[in-house]
N, CA, C and O of each residue as an XYZ file, in Angstrom:
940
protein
N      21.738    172.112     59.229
C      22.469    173.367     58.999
C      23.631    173.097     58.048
O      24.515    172.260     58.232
N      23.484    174.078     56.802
C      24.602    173.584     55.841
C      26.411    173.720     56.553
O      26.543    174.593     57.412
N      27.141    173.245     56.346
C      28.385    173.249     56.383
C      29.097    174.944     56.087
O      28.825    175.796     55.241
N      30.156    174.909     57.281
C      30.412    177.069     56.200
C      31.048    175.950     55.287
O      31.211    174.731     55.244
N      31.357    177.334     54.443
C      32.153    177.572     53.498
C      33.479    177.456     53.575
O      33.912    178.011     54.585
N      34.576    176.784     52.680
C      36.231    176.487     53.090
C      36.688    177.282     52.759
O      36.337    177.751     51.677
N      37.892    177.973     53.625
C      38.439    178.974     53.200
C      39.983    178.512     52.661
O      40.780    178.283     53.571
N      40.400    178.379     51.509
C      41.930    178.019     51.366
C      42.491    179.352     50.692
O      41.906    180.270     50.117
N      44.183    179.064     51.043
C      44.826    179.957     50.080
C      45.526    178.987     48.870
O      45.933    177.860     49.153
N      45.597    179.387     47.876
C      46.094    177.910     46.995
C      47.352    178.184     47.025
O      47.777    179.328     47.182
N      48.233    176.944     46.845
C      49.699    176.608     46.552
C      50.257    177.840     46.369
O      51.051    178.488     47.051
N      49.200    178.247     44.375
C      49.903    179.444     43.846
C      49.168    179.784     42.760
O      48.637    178.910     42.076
N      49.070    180.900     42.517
C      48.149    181.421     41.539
C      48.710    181.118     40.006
O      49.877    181.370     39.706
N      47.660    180.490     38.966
C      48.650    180.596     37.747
C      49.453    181.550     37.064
O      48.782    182.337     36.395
N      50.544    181.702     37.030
C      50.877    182.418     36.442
C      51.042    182.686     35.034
O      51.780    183.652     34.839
N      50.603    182.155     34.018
C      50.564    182.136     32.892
C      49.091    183.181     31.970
O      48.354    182.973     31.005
N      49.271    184.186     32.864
C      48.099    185.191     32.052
C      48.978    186.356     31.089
O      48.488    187.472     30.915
N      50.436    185.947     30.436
C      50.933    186.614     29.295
C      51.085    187.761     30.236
O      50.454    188.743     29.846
N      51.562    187.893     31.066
C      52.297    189.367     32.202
C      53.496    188.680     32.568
O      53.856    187.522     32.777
N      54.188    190.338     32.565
C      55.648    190.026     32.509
C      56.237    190.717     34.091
O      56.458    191.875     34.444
N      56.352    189.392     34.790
C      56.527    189.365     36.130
C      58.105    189.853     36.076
O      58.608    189.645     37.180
N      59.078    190.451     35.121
C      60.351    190.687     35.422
C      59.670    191.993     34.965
O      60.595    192.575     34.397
N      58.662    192.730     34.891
C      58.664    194.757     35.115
C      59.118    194.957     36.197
O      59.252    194.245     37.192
N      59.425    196.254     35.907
C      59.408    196.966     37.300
C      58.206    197.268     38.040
O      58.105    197.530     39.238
N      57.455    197.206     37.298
C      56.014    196.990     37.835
C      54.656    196.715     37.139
O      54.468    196.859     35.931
N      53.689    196.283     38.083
C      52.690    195.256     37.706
C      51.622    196.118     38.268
O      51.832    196.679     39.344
N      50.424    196.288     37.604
C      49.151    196.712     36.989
C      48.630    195.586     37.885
O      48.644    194.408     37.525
N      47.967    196.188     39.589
C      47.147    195.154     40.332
C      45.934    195.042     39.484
O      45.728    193.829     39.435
N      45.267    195.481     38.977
C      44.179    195.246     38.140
C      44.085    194.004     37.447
O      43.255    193.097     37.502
N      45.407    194.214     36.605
C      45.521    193.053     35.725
C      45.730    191.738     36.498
O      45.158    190.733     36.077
N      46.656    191.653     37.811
C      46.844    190.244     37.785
C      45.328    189.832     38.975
O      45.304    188.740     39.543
N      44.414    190.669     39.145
C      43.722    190.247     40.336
C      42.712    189.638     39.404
O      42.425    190.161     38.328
N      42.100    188.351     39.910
C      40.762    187.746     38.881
C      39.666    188.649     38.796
O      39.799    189.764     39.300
N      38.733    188.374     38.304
C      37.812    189.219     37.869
C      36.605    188.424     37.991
O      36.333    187.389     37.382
N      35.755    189.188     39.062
C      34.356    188.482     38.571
C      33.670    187.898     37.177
O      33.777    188.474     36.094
N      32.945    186.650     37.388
C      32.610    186.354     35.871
C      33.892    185.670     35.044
O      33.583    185.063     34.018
N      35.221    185.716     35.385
C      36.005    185.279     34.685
C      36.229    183.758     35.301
O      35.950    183.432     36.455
N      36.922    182.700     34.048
C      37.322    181.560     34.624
C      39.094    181.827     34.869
O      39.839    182.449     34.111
N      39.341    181.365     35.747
C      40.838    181.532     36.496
C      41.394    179.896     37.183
O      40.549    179.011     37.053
N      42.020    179.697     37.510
C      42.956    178.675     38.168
C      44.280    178.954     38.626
O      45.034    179.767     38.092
N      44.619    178.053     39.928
C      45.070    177.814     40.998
C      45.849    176.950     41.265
O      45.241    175.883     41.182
N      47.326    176.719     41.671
C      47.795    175.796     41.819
C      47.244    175.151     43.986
O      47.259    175.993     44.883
N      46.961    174.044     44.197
C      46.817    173.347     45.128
C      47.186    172.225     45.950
O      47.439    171.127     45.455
N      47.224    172.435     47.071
C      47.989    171.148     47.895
C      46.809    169.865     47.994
O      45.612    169.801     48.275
N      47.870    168.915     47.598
C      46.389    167.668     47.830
C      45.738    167.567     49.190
O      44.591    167.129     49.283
N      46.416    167.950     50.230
C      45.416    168.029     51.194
C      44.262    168.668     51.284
O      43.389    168.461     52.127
N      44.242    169.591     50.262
C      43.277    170.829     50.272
C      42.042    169.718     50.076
O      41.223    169.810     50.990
N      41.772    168.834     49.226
C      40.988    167.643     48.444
C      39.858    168.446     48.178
O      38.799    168.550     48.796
N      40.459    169.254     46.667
C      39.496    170.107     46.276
C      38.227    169.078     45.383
O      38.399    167.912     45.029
N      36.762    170.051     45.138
C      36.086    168.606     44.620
C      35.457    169.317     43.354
O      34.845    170.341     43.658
N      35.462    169.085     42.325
C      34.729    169.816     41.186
C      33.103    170.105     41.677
O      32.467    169.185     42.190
N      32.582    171.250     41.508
C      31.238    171.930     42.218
C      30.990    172.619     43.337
O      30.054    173.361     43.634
N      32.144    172.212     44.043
C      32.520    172.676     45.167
C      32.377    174.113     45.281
O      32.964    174.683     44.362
N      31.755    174.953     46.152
C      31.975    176.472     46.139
C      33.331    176.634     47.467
O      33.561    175.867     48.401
N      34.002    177.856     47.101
C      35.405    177.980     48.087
C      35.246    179.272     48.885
O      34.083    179.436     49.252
N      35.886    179.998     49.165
C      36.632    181.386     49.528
C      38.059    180.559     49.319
O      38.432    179.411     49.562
N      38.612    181.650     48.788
C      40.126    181.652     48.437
C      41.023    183.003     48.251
O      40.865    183.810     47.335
N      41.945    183.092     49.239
C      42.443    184.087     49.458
C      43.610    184.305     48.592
O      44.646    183.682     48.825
N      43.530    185.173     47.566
C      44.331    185.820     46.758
C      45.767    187.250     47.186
O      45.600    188.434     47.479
N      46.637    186.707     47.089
C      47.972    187.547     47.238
C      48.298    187.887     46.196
O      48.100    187.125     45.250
N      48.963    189.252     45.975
C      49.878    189.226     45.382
C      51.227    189.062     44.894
O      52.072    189.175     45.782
N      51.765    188.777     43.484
C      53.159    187.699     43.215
C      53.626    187.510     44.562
O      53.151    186.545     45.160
N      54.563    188.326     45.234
C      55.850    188.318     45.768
C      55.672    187.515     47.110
O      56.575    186.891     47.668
N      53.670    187.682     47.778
C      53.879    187.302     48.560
C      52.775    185.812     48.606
O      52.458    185.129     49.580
N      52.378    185.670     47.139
C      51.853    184.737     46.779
C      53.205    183.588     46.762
O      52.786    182.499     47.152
N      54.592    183.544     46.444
C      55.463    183.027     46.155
C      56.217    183.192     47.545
O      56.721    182.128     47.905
N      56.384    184.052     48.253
C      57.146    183.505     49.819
C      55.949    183.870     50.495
O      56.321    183.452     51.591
N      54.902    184.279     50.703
C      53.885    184.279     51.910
C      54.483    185.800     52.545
O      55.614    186.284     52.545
N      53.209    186.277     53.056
C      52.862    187.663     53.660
C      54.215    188.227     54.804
O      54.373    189.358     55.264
N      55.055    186.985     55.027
C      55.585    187.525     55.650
C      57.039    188.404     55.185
O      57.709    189.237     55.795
N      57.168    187.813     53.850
C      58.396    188.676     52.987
C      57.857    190.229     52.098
O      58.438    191.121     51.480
N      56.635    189.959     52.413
C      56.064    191.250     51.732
C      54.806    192.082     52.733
O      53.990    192.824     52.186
N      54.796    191.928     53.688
C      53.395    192.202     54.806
C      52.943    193.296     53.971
O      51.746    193.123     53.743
N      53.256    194.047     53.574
C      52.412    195.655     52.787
C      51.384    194.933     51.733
O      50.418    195.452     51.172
N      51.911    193.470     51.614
C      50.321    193.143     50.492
C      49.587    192.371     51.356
O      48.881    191.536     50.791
N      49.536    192.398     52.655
C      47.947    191.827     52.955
C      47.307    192.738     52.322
O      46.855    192.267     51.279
N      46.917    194.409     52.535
C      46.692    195.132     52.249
C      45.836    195.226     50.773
O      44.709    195.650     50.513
N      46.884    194.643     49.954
C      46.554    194.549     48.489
C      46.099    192.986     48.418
O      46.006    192.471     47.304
N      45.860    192.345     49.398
C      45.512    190.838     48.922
C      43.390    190.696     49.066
O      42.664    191.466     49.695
N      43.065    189.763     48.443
C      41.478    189.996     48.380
C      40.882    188.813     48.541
O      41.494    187.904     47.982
N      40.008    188.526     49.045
C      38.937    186.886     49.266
C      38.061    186.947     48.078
O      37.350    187.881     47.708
N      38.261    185.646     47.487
C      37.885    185.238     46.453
C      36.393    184.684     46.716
O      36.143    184.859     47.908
N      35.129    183.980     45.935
C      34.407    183.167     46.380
C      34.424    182.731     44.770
O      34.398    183.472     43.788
N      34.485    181.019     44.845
C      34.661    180.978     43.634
C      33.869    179.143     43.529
O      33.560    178.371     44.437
N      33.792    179.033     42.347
C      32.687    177.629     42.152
C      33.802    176.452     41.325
O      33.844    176.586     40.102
N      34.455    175.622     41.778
C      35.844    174.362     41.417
C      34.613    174.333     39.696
O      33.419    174.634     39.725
N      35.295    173.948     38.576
C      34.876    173.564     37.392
C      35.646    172.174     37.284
O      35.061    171.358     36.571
N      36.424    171.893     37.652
C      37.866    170.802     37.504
C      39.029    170.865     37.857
O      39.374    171.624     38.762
N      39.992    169.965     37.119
C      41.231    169.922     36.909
C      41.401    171.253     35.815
O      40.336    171.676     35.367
N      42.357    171.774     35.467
C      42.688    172.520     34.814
C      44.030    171.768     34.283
O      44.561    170.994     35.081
N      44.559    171.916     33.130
C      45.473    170.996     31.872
C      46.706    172.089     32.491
O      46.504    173.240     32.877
N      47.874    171.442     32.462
C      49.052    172.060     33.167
C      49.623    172.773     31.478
O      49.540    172.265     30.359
N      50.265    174.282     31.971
C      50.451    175.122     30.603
C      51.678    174.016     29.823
O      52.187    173.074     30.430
N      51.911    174.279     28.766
C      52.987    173.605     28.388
C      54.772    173.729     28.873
O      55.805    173.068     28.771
N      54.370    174.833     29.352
C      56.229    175.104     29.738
C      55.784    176.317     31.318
O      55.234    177.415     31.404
N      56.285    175.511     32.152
C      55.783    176.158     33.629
C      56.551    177.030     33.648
O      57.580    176.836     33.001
N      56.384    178.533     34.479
C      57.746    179.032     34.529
C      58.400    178.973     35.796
O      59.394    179.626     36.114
N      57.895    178.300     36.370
C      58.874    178.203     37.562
C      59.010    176.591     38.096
O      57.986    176.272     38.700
N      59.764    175.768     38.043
C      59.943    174.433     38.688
C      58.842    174.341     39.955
O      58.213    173.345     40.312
N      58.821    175.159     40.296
C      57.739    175.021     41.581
C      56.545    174.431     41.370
O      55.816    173.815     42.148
N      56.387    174.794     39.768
C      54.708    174.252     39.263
C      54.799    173.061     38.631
O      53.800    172.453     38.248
N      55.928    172.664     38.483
C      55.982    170.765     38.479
C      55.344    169.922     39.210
O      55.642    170.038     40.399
N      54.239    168.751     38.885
C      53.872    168.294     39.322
C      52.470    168.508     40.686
O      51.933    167.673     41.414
N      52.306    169.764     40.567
C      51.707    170.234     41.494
C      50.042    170.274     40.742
O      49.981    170.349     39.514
N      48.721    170.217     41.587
C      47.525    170.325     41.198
C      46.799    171.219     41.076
O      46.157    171.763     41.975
N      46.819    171.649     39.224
C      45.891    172.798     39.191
C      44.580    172.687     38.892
O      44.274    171.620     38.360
N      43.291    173.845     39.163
C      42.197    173.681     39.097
C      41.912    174.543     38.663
O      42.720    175.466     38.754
N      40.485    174.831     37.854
C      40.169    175.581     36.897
C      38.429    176.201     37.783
O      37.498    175.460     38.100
N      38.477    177.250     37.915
C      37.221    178.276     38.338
C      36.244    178.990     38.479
O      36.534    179.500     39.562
N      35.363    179.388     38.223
C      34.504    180.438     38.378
C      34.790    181.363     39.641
O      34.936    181.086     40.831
N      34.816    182.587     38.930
C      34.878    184.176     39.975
C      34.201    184.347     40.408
O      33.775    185.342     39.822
N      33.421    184.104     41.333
C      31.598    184.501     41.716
C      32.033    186.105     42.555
O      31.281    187.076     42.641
N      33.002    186.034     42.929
C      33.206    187.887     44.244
C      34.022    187.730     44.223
O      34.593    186.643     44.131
N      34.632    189.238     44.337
C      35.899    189.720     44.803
C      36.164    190.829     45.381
O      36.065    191.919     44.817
N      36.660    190.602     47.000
C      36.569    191.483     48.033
C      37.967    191.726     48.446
O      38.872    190.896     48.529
N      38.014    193.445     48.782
C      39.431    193.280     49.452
C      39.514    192.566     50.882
O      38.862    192.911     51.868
N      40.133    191.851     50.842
C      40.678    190.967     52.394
C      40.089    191.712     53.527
O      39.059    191.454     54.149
N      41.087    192.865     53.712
C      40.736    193.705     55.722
C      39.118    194.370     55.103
O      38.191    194.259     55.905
N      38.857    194.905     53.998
C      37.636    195.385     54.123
C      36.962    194.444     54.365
O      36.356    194.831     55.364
N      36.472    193.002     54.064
C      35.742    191.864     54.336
C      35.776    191.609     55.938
O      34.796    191.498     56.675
N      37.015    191.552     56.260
C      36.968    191.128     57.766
C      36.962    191.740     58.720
O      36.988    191.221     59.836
N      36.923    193.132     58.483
C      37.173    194.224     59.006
C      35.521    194.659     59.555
O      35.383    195.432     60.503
N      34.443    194.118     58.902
C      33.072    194.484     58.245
C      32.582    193.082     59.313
O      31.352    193.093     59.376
N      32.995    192.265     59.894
C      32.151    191.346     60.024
C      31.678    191.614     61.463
O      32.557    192.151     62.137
N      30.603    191.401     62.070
C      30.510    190.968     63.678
C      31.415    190.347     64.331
O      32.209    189.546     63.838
N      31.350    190.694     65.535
C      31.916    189.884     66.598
C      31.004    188.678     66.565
O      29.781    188.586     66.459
N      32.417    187.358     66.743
C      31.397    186.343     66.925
C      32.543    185.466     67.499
O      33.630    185.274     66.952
N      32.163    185.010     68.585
C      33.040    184.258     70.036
C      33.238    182.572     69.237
O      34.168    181.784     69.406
N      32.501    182.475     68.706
C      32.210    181.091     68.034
C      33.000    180.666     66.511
O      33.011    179.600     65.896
N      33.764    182.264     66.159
C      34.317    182.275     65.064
C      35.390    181.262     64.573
O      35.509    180.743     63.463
N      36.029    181.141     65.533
C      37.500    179.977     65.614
C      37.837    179.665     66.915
O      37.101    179.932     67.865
N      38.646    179.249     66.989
C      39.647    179.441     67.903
C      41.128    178.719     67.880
O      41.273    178.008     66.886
N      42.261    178.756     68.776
C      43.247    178.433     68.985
C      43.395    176.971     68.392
O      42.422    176.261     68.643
N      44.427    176.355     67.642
C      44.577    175.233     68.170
C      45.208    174.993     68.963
O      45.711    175.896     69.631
N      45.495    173.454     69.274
C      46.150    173.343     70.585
C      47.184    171.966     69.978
O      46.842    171.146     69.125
N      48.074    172.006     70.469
C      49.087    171.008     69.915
C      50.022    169.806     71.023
O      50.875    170.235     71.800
N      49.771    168.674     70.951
C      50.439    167.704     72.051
C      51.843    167.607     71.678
O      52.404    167.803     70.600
N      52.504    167.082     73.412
C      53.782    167.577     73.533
C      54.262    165.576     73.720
O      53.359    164.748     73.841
N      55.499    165.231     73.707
C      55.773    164.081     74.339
C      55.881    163.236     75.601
O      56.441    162.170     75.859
N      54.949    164.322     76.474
C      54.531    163.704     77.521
C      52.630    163.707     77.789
O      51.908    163.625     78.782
N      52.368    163.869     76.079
C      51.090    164.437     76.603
C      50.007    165.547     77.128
O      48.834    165.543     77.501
N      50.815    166.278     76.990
C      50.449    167.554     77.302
C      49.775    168.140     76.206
O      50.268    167.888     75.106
N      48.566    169.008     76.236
C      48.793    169.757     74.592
C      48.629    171.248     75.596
O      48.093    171.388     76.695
N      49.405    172.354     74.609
C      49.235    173.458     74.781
C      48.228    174.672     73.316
O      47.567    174.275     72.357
N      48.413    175.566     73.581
C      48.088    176.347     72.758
C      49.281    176.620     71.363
O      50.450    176.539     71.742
N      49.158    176.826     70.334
C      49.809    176.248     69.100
C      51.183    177.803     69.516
O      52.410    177.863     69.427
N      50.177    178.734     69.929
C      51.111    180.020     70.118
C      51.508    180.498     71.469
O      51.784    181.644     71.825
N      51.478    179.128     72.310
C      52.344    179.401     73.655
C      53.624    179.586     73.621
O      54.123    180.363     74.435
N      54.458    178.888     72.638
C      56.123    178.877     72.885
C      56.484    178.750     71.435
O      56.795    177.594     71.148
N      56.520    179.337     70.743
C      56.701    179.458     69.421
C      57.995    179.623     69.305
O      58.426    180.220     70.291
N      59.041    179.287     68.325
C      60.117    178.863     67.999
C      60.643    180.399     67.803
O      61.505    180.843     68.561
N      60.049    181.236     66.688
C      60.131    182.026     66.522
C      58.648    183.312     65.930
O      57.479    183.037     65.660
N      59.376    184.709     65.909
C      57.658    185.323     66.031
C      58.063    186.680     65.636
O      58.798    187.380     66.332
N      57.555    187.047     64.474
C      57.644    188.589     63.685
C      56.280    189.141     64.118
O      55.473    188.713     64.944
N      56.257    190.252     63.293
C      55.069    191.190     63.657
C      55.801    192.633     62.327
O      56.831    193.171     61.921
N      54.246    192.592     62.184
C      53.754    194.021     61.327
C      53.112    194.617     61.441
O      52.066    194.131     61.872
N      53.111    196.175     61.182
C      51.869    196.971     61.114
C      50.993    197.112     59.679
O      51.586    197.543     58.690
N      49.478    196.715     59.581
C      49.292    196.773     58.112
C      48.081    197.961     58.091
O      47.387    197.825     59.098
N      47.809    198.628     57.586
C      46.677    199.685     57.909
C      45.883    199.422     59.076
O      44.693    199.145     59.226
N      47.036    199.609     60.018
C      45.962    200.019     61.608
C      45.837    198.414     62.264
O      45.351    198.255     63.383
N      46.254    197.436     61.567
C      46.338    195.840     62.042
C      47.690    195.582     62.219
O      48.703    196.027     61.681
N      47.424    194.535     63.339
C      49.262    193.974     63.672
C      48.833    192.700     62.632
O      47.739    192.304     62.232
N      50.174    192.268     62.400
C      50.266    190.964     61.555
C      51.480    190.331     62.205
O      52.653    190.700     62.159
N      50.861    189.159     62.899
C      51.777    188.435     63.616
C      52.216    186.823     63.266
O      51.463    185.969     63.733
N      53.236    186.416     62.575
C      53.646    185.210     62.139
C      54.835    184.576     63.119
O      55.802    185.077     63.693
N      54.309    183.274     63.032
C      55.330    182.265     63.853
C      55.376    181.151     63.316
O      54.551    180.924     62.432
N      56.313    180.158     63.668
C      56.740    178.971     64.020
C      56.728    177.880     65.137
O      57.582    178.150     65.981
N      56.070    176.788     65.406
C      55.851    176.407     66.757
C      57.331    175.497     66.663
O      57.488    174.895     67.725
N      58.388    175.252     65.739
C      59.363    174.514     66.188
C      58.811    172.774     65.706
O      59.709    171.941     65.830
N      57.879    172.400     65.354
C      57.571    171.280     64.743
C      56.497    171.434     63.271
O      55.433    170.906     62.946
N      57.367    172.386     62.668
C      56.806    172.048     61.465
C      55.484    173.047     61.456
O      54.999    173.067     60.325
N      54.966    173.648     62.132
C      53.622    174.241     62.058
C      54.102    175.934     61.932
O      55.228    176.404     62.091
N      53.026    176.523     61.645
C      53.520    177.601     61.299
C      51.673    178.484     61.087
O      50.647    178.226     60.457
N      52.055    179.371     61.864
C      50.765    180.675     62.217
C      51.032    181.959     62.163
O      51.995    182.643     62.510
N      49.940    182.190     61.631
C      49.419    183.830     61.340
C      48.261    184.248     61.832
O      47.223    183.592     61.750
N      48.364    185.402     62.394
C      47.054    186.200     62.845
C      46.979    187.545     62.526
O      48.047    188.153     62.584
N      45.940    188.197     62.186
C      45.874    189.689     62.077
C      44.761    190.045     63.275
O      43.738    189.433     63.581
N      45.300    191.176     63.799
C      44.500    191.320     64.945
C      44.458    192.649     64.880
O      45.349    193.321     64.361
N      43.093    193.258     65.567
C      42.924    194.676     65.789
C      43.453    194.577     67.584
O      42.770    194.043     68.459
N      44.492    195.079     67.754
C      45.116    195.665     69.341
C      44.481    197.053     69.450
O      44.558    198.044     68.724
N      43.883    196.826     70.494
C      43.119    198.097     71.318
C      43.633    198.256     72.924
O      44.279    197.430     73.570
N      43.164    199.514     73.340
C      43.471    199.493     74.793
C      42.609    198.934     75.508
O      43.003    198.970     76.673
N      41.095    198.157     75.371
C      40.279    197.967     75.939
C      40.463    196.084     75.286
O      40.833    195.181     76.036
N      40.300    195.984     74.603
C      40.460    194.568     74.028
C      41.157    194.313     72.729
O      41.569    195.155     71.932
N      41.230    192.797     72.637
C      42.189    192.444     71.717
C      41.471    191.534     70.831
O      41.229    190.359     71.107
N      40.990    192.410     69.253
C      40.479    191.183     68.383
C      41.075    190.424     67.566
O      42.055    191.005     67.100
N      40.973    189.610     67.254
C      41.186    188.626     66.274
C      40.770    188.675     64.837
O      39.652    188.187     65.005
N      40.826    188.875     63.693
C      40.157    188.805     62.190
C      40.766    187.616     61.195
O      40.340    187.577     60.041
N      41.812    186.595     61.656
C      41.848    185.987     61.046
C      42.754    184.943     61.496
O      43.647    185.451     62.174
N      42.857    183.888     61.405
C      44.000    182.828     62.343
C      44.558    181.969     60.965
O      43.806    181.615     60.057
N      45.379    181.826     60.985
C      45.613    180.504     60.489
C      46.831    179.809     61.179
O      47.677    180.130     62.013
N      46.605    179.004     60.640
C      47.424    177.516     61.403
C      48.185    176.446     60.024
O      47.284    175.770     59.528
N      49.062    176.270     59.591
C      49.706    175.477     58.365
C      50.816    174.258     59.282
O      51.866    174.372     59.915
N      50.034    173.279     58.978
C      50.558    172.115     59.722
C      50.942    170.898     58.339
O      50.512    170.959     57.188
N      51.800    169.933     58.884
C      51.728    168.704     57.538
C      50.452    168.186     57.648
O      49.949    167.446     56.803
N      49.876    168.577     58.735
C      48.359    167.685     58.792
C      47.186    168.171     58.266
O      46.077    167.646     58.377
N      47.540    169.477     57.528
C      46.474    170.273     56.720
C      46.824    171.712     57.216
O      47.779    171.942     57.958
N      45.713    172.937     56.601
C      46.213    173.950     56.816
C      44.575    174.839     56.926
O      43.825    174.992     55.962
N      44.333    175.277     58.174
C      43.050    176.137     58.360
C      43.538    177.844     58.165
O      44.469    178.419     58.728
N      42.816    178.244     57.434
C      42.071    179.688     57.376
C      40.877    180.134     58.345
O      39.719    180.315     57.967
N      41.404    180.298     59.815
C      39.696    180.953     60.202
C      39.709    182.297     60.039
O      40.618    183.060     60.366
N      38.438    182.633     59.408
C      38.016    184.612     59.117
C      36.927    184.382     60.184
O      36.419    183.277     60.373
N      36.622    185.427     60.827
C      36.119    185.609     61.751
C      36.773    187.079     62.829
O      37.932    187.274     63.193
N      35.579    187.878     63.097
C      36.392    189.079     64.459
C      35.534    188.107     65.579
O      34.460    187.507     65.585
N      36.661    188.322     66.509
C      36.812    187.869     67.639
C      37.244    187.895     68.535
O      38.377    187.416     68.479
N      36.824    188.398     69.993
C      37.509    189.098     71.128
C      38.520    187.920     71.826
O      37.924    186.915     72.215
N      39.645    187.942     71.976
C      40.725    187.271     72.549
C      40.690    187.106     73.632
O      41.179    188.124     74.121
N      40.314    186.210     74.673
C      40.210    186.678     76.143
C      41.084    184.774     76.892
O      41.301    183.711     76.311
N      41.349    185.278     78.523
C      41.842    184.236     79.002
C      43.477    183.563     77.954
O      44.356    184.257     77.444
N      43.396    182.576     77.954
C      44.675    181.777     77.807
C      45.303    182.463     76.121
O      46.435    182.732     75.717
N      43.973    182.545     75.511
C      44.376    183.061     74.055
C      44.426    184.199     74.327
O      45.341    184.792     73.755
N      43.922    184.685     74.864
C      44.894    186.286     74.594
C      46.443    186.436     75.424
O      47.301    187.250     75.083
N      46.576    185.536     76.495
C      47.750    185.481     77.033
C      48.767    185.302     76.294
O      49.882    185.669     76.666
N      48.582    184.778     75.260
C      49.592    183.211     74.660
C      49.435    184.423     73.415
O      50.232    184.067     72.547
N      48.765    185.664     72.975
C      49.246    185.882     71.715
C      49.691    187.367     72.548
O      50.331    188.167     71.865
N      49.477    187.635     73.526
C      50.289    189.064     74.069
C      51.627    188.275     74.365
O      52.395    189.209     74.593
N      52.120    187.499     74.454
C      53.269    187.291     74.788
C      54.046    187.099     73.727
O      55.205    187.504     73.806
N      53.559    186.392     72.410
C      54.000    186.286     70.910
C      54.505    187.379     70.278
O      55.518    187.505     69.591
N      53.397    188.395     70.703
C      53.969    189.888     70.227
C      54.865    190.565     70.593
O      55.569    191.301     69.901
N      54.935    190.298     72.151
C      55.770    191.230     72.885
C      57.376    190.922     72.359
O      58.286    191.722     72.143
N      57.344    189.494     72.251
C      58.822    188.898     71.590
C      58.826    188.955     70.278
O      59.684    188.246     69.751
N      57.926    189.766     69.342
C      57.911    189.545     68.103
C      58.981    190.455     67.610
O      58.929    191.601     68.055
N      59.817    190.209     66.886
C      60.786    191.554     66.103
C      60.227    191.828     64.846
O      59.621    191.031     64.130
N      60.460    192.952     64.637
C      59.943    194.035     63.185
C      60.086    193.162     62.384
O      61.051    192.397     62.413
N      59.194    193.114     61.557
C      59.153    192.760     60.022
C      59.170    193.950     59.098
O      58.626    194.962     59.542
N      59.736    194.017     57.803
C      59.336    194.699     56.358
C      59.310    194.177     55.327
O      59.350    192.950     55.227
N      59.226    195.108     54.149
C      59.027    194.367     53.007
C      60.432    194.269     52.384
O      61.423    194.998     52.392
N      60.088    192.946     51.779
C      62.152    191.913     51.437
C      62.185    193.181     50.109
O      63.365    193.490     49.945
N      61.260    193.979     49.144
C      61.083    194.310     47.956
C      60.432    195.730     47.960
O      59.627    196.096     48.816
N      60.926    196.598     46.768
C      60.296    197.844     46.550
C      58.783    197.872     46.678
O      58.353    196.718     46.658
N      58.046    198.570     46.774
C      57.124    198.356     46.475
C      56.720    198.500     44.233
O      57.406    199.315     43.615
N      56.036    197.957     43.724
C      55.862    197.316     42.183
C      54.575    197.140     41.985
O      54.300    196.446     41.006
N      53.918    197.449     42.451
C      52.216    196.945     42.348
C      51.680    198.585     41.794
O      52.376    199.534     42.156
N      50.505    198.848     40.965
C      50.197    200.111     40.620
C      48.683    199.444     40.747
O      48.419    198.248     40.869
N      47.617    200.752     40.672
C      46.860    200.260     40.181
C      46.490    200.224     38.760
O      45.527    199.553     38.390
């Protein structure tokens, strides 16, 4: 049975497609890749991307491509899953515009699809087998669930989905989008960002026992999130 498919989000999208990220606003059209087109990605070496490689890669837009969904939650919304085929290394532009892209590993692409994010995951079966929790050891040995006692814990509403981000207090750091119902509690997407690597699970999935305990309690302590920024995106 082949291996799935990896799901990463990269470092950071290139920014060097001649758009002028100081408008007042930005033409989603323009900065989203395009099927058929070649594109590149900035990446963490853990990712250990491999030339031929086919991906899913989850595409944000700027604001929250550059602090993450949680300074901008209104672009999960606008963010889309990529499926795309590694060609290489990609040659670093001559003048980066942001220090951030110093030294960092870019790769060069094929567009094979491009889906909006919640419509993709929104669309899939239930499947119990999709992911699950990690679980994280304590200094006596213990491991718990990654979202039992979280350091700290926001929450959003994104079209009809909560979006719930935390901190476990050692460096790790999780996101989930979940459909909350009165009858059950699904799951559509987990991730987990550790120094020890960083998982994307997509997958719907009914929450039951310890994991659903451990993320009703995340929420209940979660305080409001919004967006840090106007909204700037058109189509």
């Amino acid at each position: 049975m082949p291996a799935p498919m990896r799901t990463l989000a990269p470092l950071f999208w290139s920014p060097d497609l001649g758009i002028d990220y100081a408008a007042p606003s930005l033409s989603l059209d323009q900065l989203l890749p395009k099927v058929g087109q070649t594109a590149s990605a900035y990446f963490e070496r853990l990712d250990h991307i491999l030339p031929g490689e086919t991906l899913q890669l989850i595409w944000c837009p700027p604001v929250s491509d550059l602090n993450g969904w949680s300074e901008q939650p209104s672009e999960i919304a606008q963010s889309h899953l990529l499926r795309v085929r590694i060609d290489g290394p990609a040659p670093m532009p001559p003048a980066p515009l942001l220090d951030i892209h110093q030294g960092q590993q870019r790769y060069r692409f094929q567009v094979l699809s491009c889906t909006p994010l919640l419509a993709f995951l929104q669309t899939q079966p239930l499947d119990p087998a999709a992911w699950q929790l990690a679980r994280i050891g304590d200094e006596h040995g213990n491991t718990n669930l990654n979202w039992d006692a979280p350091r700290w814990c926001a929450r959003a509403q994104v079209q009809g989905l909560t979006y719930l981000v935390a901190g476990d207090g050692h460096e790790g750091h999780m996101q989930m989008l979940l459909e909350v119902g009165e009858q059950q509690w699904v799951g559509l997407l987990s991730v987990y960002l550790s120094p020890g690597g960083n998982d994307y699970d997509l997958g719907r999935r009914v929450l039951e026992g310890a994991e659903l305990r451990s993320i009703r309690q995340a929420l209940a302590k979660a305080r409001p999130l919004s967006d840090s920024q106007d909204a700037y995106l058109e189509r």
